[in-house]
C-alpha positions as CSV (number, residue, x, y, z in Angstrom):
1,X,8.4,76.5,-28.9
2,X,8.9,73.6,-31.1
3,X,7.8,69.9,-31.0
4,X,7.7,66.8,-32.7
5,X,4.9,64.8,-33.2
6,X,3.6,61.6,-35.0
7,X,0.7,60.9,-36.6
8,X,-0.1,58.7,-39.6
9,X,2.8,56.7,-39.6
10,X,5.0,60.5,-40.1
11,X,6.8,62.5,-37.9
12,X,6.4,66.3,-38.9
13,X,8.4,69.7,-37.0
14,X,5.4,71.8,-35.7
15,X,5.2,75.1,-33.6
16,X,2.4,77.2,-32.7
17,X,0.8,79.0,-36.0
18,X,1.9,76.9,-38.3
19,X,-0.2,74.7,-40.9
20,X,0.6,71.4,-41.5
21,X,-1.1,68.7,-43.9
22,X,-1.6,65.1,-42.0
23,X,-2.9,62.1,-43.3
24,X,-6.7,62.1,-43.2
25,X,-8.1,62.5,-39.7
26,X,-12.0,62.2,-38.7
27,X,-13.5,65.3,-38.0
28,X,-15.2,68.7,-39.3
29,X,-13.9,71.9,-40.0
30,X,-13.0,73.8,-37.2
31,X,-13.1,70.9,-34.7
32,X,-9.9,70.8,-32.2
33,X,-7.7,68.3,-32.7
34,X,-4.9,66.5,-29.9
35,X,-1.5,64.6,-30.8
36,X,-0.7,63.0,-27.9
37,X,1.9,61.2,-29.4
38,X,5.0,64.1,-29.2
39,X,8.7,62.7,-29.0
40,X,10.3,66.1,-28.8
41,X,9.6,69.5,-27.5
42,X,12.0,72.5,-27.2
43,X,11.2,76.2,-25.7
44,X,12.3,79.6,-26.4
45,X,14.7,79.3,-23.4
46,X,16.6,76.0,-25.0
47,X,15.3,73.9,-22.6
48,X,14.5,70.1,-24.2
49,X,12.5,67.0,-23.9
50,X,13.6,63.7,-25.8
51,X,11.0,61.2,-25.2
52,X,11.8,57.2,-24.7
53,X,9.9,57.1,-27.3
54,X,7.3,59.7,-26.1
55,X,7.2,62.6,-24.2
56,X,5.2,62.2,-20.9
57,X,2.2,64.1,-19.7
58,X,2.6,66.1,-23.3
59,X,0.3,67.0,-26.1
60,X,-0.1,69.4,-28.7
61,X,-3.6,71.0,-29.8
62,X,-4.2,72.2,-33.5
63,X,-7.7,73.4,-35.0
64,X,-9.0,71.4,-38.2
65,X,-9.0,73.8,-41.8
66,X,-9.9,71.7,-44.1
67,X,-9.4,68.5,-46.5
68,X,-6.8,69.0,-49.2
69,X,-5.7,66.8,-51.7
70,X,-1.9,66.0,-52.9
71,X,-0.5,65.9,-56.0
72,X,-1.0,62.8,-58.8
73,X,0.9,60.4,-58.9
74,X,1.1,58.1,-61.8
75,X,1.6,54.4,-61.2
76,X,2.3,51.8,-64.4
77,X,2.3,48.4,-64.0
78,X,4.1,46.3,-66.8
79,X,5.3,43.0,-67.4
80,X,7.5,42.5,-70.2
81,X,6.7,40.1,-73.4
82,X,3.7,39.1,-72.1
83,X,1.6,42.7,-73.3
84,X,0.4,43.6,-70.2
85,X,0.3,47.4,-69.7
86,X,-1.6,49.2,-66.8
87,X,-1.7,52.9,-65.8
88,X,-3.5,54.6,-63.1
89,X,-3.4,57.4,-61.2
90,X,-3.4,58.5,-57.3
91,X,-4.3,61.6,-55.0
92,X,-3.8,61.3,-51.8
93,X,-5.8,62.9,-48.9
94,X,-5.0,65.0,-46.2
95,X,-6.0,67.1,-43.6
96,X,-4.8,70.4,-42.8
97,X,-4.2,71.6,-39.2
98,X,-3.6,75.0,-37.8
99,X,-1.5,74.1,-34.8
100,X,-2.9,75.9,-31.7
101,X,-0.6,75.0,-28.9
102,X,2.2,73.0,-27.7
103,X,1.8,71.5,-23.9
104,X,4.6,69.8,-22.4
């Protein structure tokens, strides 16, 4: 079984067992977890459901593991012939989810 859901202003391919890092959600490790928003679900037997956007009376459950950080990113600011120079760097957070089950 396979969905799509959204969350954080992405859309990520999920099934049951897989870990997936989100954007930062509130919460603890270990603490369950609901997207309710799902625009897609699919089932062993090839059966679908395309949302208009969403998918009614669907949801899909995952178990919080932990906070994680990305990778850096460098961002440099410059404006020419006028000396101004400015580097900094970025890490973004995110959450990673165990997803648990799809409902739909």
């Amino acid at each position: 079984m396979q969905a799509i859901i959204k969350t954080g202003g992405k859309q990520y391919k999920v099934s049951p067992g897989q870990i997936v890092n989100v954007e930062k959600l509130t919460g603890n490790v270990g603490d369950k977890v609901e997207f309710d928003k799902v625009l897609f679900i699919s089932d062993e037997s090839g059966k679908t459901k395309v949302g208009t956007p969403l998918v009614k009376d669907s949801r899909v459950t995952g178990k919080i593991l932990g906070a994680v950080k990305g990778k850096k990113i460098t961002v440099f600011k410059f404006k020419r012939r006028k000396g101004y120079r400015k580097k900094t760097g970025h890490r973004q957070k995110y959450t990673s989810v165990e997803i648990t089950e799809i409902e739909g």
